[in-house]
N, C-alpha and C positions, 0 to 999 in steps of 0.2 A: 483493612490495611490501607496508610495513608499512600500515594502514589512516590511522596518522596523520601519512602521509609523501604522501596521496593528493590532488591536487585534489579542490573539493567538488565535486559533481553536480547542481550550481544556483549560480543567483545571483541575490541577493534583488532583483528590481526594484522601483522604487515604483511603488506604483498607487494611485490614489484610491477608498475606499472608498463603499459609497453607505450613502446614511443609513438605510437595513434591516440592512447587515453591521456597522454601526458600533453600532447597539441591541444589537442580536443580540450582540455582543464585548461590551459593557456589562453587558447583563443577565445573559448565562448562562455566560461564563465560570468562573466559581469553580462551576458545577451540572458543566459539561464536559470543561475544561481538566484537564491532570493537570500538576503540577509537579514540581520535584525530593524533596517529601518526599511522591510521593502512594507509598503500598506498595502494589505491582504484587502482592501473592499476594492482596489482597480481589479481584481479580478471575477468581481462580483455582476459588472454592468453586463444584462441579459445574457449570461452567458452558463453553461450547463457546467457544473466545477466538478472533477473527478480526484481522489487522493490516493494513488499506489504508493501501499507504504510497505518498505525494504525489496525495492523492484529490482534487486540481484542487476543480472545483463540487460533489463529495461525493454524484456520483449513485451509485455503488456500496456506500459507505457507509450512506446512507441506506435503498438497495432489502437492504443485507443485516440491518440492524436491524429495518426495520419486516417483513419478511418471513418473518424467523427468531428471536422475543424469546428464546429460549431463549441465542442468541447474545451474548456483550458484543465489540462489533466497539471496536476502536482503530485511530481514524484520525489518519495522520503527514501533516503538510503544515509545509510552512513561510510558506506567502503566508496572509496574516492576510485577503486577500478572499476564498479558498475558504472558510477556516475559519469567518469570518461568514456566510458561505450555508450549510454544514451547521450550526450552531449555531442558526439562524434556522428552517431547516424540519424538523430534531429539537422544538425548543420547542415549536414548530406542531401537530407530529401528537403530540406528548408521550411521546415514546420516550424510555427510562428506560436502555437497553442499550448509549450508545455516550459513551467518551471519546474526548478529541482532544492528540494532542502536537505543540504548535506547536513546532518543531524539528526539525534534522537528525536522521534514525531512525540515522545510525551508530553515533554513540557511545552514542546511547540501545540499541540492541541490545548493545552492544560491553560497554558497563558495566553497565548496571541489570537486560535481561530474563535470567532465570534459562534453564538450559537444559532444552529438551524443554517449551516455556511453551507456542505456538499449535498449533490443530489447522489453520491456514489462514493463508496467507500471500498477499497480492492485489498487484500494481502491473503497472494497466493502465497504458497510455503513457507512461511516463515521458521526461525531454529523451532525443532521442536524441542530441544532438549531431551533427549529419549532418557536417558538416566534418572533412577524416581529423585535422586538426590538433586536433580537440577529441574525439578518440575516447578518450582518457585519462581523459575526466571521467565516462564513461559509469558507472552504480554499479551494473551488472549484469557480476561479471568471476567467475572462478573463484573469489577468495578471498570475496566478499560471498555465493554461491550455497553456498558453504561455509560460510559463518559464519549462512545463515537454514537449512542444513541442520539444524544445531546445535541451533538455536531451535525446530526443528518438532519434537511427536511424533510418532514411530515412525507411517508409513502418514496420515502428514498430507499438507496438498499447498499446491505454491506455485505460482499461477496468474501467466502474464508473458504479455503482449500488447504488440505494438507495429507502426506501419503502414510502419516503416524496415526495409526485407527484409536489411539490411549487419548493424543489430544484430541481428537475429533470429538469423541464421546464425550471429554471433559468440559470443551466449549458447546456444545450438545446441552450437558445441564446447567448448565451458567446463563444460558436463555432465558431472560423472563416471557411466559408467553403474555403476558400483560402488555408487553411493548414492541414486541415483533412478531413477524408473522412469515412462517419459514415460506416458500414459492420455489418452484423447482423454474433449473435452467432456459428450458423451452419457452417460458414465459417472457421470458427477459429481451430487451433490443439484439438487434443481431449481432452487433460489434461486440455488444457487452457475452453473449453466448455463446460466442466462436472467438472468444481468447489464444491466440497461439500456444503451443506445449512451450512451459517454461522449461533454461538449463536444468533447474531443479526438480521437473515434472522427469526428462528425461531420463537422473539419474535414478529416479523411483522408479520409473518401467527397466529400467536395467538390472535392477533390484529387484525388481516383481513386486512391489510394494504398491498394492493398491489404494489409490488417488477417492478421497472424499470432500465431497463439498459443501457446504452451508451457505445461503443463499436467503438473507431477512431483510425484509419487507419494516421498514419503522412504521408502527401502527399510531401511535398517538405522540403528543411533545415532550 
């Protein structure tokens, strides 16, 4: 399946902003935001590139900039309420290390990031679409774990969480082991291992809905 023949893997809902994320979008977007003429190789000079894509309230976001400055984390969301809450408590603690792409990351990987660009790739919970009738829209399939294999360098790694045991399994066989190589948590930097519980981890343990992880190692280019 061609990538622009695919359903998206969201759909924009309105939601009302409150008057902190609506500052916050005011004030610091042009400090944040990248747009289509931002050039993605300034953020290449010695520096460790991280990509949370659809980081909801931007708790992972935020605990991997303020934790690791050496990092420049890029966070992908498309709901303009996450993005005003990370925008708001970057300004606050005055972390200088994270942009934000308000937009779907397909095409923005697909056309603009160069290859072998992050050493880390992050998307905790993403929709799972629990409905089998909407298992199509899921954006974790062969060809997209393929196309962030691409984007990683060599011995990088692309962390996937989720509290739906169907996707888990189904991004499970969608692995080639030819080009990854699964590694459990312990293994990993500290920042990277001790992620905060995201809004959406929380409403799973409310749910009782037990949290699995995926955790690959890009073995070859």
């Amino acid at each position: 399946m061609q990538f622009q023949e695919r359903l998206k893997s969201f759909v924009l809902r309105k939601g009302r902003l409150t008057a902190n994320q609506k500052e916050a979008l005011s004030n610091f977007k042009d400090k944040y935001l990248i747009d289509d003429n931002f050039e993605l190789d300034t953020l290449r000079t010695n520096r460790v590139i991280a990509l949370d894509i659809g980081f909801g309230s931007g708790e992972t976001t935020i605990h991997l900039a303020r934790s690791s400055p050496e990092i420049t984390v890029l966070g992908a969301e498309v709901y303009l309420s996450g993005i005003g809450t990370v925008l708001s408590k970057a300004s606050l603690e005055g972390l200088e290390n994270i942009k934000i792409l308000h937009g779907d990351v397909l095409p923005f990987l697909e056309d603009r990031v160069p290859d072998e660009f992050f050493d880390l790739v992050v998307m905790l919970y993403p929709d799972p679409w629990p409905k089998r009738k909407h298992h199509k829209r899921r954006l974790i399939k062969e060809d997209f774990l393929s196309l962030i294999h691409q984007k990683l360098k060599k011995g990088s790694i692309f962390y996937f969480k989720t509290d739906w045991e169907h996707y888990y399994q189904e991004t499970q066989k969608a692995v080639s082991k030819n080009l990854w190589q699964e590694i459990k948590r312990e293994n990993l930097p500290y920042e990277i291992a001790n992620f905060p519980a995201t809004s959406f981890e929380r409403k799973a343990q409310k749910a009782n809905r037990l949290s699995n992880e995926l955790i690959l190692k890009k073995l070859s280019k």
